[in-house]
N, C-alpha and C positions, 0 to 999 in steps of 0.2 A: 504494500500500500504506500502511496506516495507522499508520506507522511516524516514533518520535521518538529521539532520542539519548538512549540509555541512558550509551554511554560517549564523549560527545564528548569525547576525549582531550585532554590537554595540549601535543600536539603545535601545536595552531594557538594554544590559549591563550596561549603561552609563546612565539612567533614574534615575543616582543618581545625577545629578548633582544639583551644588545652586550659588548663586553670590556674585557679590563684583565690587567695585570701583575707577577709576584712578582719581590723583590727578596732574594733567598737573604742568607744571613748565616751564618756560622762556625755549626759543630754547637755546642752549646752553651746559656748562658742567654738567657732572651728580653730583647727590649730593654725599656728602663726609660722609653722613651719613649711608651710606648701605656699602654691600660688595664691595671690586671692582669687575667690571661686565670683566670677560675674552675677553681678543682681539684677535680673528679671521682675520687671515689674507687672505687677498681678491686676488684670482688666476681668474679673469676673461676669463671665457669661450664664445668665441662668435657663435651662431649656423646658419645657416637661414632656414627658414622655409615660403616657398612661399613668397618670395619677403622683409619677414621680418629679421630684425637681432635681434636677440633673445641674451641677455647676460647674464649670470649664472654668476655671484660672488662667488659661495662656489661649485662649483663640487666639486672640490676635497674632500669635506666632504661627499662623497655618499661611498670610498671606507673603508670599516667598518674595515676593517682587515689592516689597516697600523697604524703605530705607531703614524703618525700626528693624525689623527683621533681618536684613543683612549687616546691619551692625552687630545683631545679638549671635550672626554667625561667627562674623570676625572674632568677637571677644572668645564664644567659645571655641573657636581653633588655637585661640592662642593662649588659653587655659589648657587646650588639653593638649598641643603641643610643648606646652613646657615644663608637660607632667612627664609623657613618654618621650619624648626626647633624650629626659636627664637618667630613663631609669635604666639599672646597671646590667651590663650584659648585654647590651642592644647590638656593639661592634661582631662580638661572637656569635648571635641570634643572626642579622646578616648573612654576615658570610657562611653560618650552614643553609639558611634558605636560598642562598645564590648558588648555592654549590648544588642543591637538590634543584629548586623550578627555575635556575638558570642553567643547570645541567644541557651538556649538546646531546642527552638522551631524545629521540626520537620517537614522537606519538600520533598516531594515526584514530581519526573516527570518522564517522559517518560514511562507512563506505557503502557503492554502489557498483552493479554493474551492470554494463549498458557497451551491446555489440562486440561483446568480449573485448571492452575495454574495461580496467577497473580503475573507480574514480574516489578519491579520498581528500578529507581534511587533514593537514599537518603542521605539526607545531613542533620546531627545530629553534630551539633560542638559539641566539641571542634574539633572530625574529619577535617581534612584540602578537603579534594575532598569528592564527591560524590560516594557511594556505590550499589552496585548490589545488592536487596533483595527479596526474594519470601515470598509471602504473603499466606494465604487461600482464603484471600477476601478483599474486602476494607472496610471491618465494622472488620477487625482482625488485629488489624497491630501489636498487641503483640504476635500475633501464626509469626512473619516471622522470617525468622533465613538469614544469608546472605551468597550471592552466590561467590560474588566478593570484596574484600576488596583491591583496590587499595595501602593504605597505609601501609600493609601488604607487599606487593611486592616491596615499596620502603620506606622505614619508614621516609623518612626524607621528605613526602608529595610532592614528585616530578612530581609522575605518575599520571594522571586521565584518566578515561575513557573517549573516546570519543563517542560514542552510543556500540549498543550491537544489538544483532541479536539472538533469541533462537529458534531452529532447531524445526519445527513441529511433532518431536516425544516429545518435550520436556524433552529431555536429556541432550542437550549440549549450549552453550552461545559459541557464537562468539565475542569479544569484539576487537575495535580499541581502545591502548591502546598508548600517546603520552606523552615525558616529557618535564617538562619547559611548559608547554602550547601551546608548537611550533606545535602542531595539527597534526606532520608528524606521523600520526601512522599505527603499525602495526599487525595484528590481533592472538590473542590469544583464541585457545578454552577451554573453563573450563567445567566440567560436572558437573550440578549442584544437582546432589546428593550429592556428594562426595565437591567443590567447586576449587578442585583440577584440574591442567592447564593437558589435553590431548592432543594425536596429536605433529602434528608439529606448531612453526610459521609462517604465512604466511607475507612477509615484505613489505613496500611498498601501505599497503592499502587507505590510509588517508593521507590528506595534506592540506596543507591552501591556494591552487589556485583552485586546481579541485574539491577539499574536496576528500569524498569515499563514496560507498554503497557496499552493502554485500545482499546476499535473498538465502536463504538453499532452495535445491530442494525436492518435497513433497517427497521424502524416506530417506530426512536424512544424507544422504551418501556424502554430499559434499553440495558446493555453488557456485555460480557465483559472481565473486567481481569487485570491479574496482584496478584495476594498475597501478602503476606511470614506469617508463622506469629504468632499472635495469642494472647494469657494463655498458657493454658498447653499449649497444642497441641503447644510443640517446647519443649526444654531451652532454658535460658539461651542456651548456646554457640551454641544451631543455629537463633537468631531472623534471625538476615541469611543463611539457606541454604532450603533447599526450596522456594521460591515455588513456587505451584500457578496455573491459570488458574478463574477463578468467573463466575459470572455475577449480574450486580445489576441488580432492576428499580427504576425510579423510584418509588417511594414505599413502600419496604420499609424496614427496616431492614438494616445490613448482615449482622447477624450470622443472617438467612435467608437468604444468596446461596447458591448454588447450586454445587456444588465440579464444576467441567465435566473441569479436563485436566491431570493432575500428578502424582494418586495412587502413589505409587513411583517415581518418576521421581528422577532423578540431584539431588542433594545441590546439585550447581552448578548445575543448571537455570537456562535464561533465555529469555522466551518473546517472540516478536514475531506480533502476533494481525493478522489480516486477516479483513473479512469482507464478501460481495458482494450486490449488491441483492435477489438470491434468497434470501438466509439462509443460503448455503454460509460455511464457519468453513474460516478456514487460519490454522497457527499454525508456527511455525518452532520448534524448540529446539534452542538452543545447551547446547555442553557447554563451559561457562567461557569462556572469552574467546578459543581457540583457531584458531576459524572452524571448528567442526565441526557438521554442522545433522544433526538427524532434522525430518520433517514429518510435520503432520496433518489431517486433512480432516475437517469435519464434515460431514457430511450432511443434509439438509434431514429426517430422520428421526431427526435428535438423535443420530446413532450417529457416535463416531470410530472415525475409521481412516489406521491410520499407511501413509502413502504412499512414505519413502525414510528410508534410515536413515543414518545416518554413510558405512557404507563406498559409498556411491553419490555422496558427491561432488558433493552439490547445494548451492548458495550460498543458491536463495531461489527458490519460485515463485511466480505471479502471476496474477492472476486474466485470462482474454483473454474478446474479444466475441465468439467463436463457440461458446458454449458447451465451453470450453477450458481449458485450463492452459499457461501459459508457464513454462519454469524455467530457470537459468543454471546451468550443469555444470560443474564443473573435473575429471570423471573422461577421462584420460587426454588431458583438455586445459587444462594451468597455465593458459593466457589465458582459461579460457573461453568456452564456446559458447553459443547461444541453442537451445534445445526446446521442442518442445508436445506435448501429450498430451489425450485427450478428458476433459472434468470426470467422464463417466461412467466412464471404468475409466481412473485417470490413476497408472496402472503406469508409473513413469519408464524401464523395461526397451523400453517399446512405445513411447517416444519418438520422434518425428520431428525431427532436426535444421534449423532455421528460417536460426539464422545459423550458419557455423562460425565456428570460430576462427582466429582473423588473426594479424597481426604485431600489434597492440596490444591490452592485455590491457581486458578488458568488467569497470569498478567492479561489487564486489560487496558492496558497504556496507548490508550489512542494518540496521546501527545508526539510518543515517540516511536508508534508504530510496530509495536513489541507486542508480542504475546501468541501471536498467531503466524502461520506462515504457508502457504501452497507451494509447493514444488515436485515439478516432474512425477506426479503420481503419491507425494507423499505429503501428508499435513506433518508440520511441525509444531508444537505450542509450547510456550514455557509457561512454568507453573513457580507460583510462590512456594517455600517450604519453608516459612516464617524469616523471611531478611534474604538469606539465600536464594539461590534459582535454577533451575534447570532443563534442558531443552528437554523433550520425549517427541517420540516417531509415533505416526501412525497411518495406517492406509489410507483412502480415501472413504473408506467403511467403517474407518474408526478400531479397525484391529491395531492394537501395538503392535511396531515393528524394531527390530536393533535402532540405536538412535547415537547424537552423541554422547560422550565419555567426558563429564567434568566432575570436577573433586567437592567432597564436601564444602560446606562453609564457602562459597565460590561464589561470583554475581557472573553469567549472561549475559549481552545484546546486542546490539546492530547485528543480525542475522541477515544473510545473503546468499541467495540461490544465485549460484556461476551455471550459467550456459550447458557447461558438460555434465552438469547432475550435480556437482558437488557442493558442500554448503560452509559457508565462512559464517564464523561467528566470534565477538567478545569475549575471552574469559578474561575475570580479575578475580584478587584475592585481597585480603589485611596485609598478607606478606609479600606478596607477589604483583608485581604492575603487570597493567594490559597487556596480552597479545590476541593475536587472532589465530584459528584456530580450521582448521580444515579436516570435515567431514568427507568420509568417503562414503556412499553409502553400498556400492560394491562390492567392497571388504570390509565395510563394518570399522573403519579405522580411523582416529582422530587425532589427527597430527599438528603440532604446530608451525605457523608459518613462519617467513621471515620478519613479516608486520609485528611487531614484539620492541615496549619498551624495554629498556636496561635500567635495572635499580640503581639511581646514582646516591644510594644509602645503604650501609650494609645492616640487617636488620638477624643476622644472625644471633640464636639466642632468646628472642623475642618472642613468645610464647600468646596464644590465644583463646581464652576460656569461654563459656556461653553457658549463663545462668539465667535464672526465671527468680522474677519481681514480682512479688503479690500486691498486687494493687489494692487501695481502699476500698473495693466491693470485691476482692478477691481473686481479681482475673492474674491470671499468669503471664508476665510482660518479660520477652524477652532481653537480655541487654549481654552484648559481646562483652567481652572486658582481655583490653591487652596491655600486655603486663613486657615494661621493661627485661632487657638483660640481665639477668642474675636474679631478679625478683622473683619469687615462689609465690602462691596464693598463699593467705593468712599471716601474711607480712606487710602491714597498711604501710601505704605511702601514700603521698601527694596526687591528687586523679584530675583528668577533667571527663567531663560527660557531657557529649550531644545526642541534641534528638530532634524530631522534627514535627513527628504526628499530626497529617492532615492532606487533604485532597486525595485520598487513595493513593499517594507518592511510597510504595516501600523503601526502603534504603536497606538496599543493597550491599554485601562487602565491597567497599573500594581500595585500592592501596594507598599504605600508609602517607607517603611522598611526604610532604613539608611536616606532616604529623608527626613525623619520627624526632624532629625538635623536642619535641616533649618528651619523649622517652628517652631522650639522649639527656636528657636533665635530670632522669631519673622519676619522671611522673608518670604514673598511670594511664591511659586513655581508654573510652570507656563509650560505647554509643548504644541507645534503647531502640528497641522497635517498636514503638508505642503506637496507640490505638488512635485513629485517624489515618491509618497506612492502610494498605493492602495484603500487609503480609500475608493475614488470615481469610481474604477475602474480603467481600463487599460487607461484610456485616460487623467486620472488624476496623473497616472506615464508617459506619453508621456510629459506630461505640464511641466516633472519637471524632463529631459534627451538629452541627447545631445546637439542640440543648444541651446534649453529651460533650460538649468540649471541654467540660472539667474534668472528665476521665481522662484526658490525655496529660493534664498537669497531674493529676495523681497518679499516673504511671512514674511519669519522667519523676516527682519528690520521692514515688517508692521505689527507684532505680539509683538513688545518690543512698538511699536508706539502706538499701542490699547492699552497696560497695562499703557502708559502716559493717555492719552486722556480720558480715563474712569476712571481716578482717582484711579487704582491699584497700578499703582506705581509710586514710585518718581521719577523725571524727573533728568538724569545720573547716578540712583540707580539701574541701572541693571547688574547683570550679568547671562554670557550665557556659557552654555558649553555644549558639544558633543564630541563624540565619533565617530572613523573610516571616512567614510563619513559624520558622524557629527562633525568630527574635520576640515573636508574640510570647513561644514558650518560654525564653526565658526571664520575660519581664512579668508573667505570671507567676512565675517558679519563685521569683526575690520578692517579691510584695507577700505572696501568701506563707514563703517559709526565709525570711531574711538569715536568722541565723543559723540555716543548714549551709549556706555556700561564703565560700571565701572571696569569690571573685565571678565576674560577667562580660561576658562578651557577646553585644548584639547586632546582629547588621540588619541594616534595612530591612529592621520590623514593625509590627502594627504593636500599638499603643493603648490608643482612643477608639474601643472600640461601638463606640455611641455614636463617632464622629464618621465612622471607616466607610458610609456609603456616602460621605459629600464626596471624596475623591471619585476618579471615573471605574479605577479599577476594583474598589471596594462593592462596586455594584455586581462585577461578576462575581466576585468574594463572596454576595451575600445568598447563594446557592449553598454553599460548605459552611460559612459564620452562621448565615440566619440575617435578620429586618426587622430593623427597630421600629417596623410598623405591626409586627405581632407582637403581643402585647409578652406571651410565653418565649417566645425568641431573646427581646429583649431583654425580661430578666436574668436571662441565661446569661446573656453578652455583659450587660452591666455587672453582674457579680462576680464575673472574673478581671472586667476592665482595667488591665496595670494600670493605667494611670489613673482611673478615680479607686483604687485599690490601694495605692500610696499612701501611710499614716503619717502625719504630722509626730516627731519626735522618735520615730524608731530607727535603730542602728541598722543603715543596711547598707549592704556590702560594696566594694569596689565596683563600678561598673565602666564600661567602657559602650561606646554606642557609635556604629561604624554608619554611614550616609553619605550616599552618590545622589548629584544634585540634579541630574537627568534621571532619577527613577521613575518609569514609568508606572512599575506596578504595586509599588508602596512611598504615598505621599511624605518625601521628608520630615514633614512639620509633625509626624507624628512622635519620631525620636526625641525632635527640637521641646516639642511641651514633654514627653516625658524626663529629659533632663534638666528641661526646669524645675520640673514639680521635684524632684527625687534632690536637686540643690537643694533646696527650699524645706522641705520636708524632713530628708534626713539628719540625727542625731549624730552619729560618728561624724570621724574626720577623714572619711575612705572618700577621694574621688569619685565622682559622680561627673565621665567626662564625656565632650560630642566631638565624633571627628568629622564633618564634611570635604567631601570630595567632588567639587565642579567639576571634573572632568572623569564620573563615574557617575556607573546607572546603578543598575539592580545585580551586578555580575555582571551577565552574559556579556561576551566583548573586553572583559578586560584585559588589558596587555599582560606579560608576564612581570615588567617595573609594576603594575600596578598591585596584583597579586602581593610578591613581594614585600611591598609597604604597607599593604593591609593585614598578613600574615607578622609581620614582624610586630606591629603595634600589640596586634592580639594576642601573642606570644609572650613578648616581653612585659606585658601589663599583667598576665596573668601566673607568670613565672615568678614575678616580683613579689607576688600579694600571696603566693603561696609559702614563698620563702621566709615572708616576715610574719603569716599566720602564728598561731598558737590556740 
């Protein structure tokens, strides 16, 4: 399926995280030994929201563009630059992250093949972004020469691609190309004999609420893409909402494409286009970020028609080789099942069940196009096994058949059926970086290719345990925990612990890479699989969404509580950090339990969660969050809201709050008022610090300097505060 990350979450991004420790002090004044901490002055807004009065302290800090506001930037960058700046170790922390994510270790994703050519992303530092490069094969990667060079087009490493698309004649590459990391991109065709940009640009394809998709029709001649609303088609307010699907031929302009599939459609709409070597159109539409699909079919007579609507319960169909439909169901099967249906009247009611469902839940990652697979007479599908993952075979009848060979404790993806029958795929490990991986399915044999990072860390020694957290209603929460060199279990040291829990996102084992800083220091690292994932299925992202979003913080406090209790860690020797919605976790995690953690690190997380649907992307958020216009929703959201969750006079711990000033899918200002409020509030003398970064988004896109500086800050902030814990 012809499918790229719209929301490659922060969950893996931020799998760098590590800890540190607050050192409480008398309620009281701050101490006279750090910076002065900047005063914020407090404009109290009072809202109501069923029966409640709701009061904001810092609105005024949500409008990015006045001057109050960017003053109150400056002052905190230069509070919390001349916190981390000064703290010890920073020169050593450096130079092992330049040695690791500046390593001329070599990394390949998103591959594709197309005319028995194979097409990939790669990232070869010192290079700042990822490049477009054609291979022969995955055993040649010194025959590839490159298609796309982002830093070519902007040298000062501003541009990156955001996926790519190459036209079934294998001539031309469609790429979403975005700057600053602000994800708003728009699409460039390059021919990739020549590497040279053809055509016109088409604008507007990509963004960071509805994301984008792109699928070339089988002669080549044009595509069908997603659109954001253009001059003056939508109001101001509603330019990041209504994406519609169009159609663009090569050598038109864009502004005569062709409006195919959107007309009236839902405000959060978000579309994943498919389309087969007949001309049949399949497009999925999401309703926000929730995992809720309607589908549609085009017909080789240019006519749609909608084939399954929400209440049906469908993840994603797929196109099969017997003139067919495959689809993946979670109606009244949380793991989901596998189905077919005939392309001619593909009534998912006339369904034929192919796989049922089992004890381990079937990936339904429409984002990233994962889960399911047709090739040359065999379905592939990977299945969760709680964080882990693994491919299985089977007929087109749903018989098992021999499949690939991957190791325990192991993560799966970008799967690729090559031309000759053969199938490429991702594996990683904790200990082990990427490589890809070649299926044979004639001998049954799984061999590695030459596409394969080099650890530029030696992690020898480095041991991986996997234990079960009992949550406050008593569910059992997985959480890995890897333990330094020479460290045995039931010898506490210092930990940190991430997690992410939400949108059906599993995470996955990834390799350790910059994370092994931390265990070179002698800390613990430690990541949960908390409920809002997919690990366990749809029903184990039910446990951990909309009113149930407080189970996922009591996973992740009963996951710092197991690494006490079993003697991993020291007891107020934790620190916890996440990213996006793991930054929501952990500014819930320090308001409800301050003095379980020693230290915080949050990156472009949600805050305000009363406030999270005046932004554009908090609207499709509020599928998975919930809508302060139910009245039960609401109390939900408010009673965990970090920031009106904040007590006046309680000791809480070091934090650190990371912010790109091009995010699209989490409004700065929500950091900005929570480290006000958390200045202002708290009783110790632990920093409470904001870093902003104008020339970063939400992740995606950022350079390898950028990474770097972001990883170093979080490191050595939380190295520091663990050292001086007690």
């Amino acid at each position: 399926m012809h499918i790229r990350a719209k929301r490659l979450s922060l969950a893996v991004a931020f799998l760098f995280s590590l800890s540190c420790t607050s050192v409480p002090k008398d309620a009281g004044e701050k101490s006279t030994s750090q910076p002065a901490e900047p005063e914020t002055r407090v404009e109290p807004v009072v809202d109501q929201h069923h029966g409640v009065s709701v009061t904001d302290p810092y609105r005024w800090l949500e409008s990015s563009d006045s001057k109050d506001v960017q003053e109150f930037i400056k002052q905190q960058n230069e509070y919390a630059r001349a916190h981390l700046d000064k703290l010890e170790g920073r020169d050593k922390i450096r130079q092992q992250l330049n040695e690791i994510l500046g390593a001329t270790s070599i990394s390949y994703r998103s591959l594709k093949e197309v005319k028995g050519q194979l097409f990939a992303l790669k990232q070869q530092p010192p290079k700042q972004h990822r490049f477009l490069v054609l291979l022969p094969s995955a055993d040649q990667p010194d025959k590839e020469r490159i298609v796309l060079d982002p830093d070519t087009i902007e040298p000062k490493g501003k541009v990156a691609i955001d996926w790519y698309e190459v036209s079934p004649n294998g001539r031309y590459v469609a790429a979403s190309l975005s700057v600053d990391g602000s994800e708003a991109g728009d699409v460039s065709i390059f021919e990739v004999a020549t590497g040279k940009r053809v055509f016109e640009v088409v604008p507007g394809v990509n963004g960071g609420t509805a994301g984008g998709d792109l699928a070339w029709t089988p002669d080549s001649n044009g595509f069908y893409y997603t659109r954001y609303p253009r001059g003056n088609e939508r109001p101001a307010a509603d330019k990041m909402f209504y994406t519609q699907v169009y159609y663009h031929k090569l050598g038109t302009p864009s502004t005569a494409d062709r409006l195919e599939l959107g007309k009236d459609f839902s405000r959060i709409a978000m579309y994943f286009i498919d389309v087969h070597p007949s001309g049949h159109v399949l497009v999925a539409v999401q309703k926000g970020d929730g995992g809720e699909f309607q589908h549609y079919l085009r017909g080789l007579d240019g006519k749609w028609k909608q084939i399954a609507d929400y209440s049906d319960r469908i993840a994603q169909f797929f196109f099969g080789e017997r003139n067919d439909l495959y689809f993946i169901s979670q109606k009244d099967a949380p793991f989901a099942k596998v189905m077919s249906v005939s392309l001619k009247d593909p009534n998912p009611t006339k369904g034929k069940v192919i796989i049922p469902e089992g004890k381990d839940a079937i990936i339904t990652d429409i984002t990233n196009g994962e889960g399911f697979f047709v090739h040359k007479g065999t379905l592939y599908v990977s299945y969760q096994t709680g964080g882990p993952s693994e491919i299985r075979a089977f007929d087109l009848n749903g018989k098992p058949k021999r499949g690939p060979k991957t190791p325990p404790v192991s993560g799966v993806s970008n799967v690729v059926g090559l031309d000759n029958g053969d199938v490429l795929f991702a594996l990683r490990s904790y200990l082990e970086p990427t490589a890809y991986y070649r299926f044979t399915p004639a001998n049954g044999k799984t061999v590695k290719t030459e596409l394969q990072e080099k650890s530029p860390v030696d992690l020898t020694g480095v041991t991986v345990v996997r234990e079960m957290a009992k949550s406050k209603d008593g569910t059992l929460v997985p959480v890995n925990i890897i333990l330094p060199k020479g460290v045995k279990p039931g010898t506490p040291i210092p930990f940190v612990l991430n997690g992410y829990g939400g949108f059906g996102i599993s995470i996955q084992p990834s390799f350790l890479g910059p994370r092994a800083v931390i265990l070179q220091s002698g800390v613990g690292y430690a990541i949960a699989n908390l409920r809002g994932g997919s690990e366990f299925g749809e029903a184990w992202h039910a446990q951990g969404s909309l009113t149930k979003k407080q189970n996922v913080f009591d996973d992740f406090i009963a996951a710092a509580e197991l690494l006490v209790e079993k003697k991993y860690a020291e007891p107020r020797r934790i620190a916890i950090i996440g990213g996006s919605n793991g930054g929501l976790l952990v500014g819930a995690a320090i308001t409800q339990r301050p003095e379980l953690f020693a230290a915080a690190v949050a990156s472009v997380g949600y805050f305000d969660m009363v406030r999270i649907e005046s932004e554009p992307n908090g609207q499709f958020n509020s599928t998975e969050y919930g809508t302060i216009a139910n009245k039960e929703q609401f109390e939900a959201m408010y009673a965990y809201s970090p920031y009106h969750r904040v007590k006046d006079g309680t000791a809480y711990p070091p934090m650190l709050m990371q912010v790109g000033a091009t995010d699209q899918r989490v409004a700065p200002w929500h950091s900005r008022k929570m480290a006000a409020r958390l200045q202002a509030a708290s009783s110790s003398d632990a920093p409470i610090l904001l870093d902003t970064r104008f020339d970063a988004g939400h992740g995606m896109g950022s350079s390898v300097a950028q990474q770097i500086d972001q990883s170093l800050d979080a490191y050595s902030f939380m190295l520091h505060y663990l050292k001086s814990a007690h």
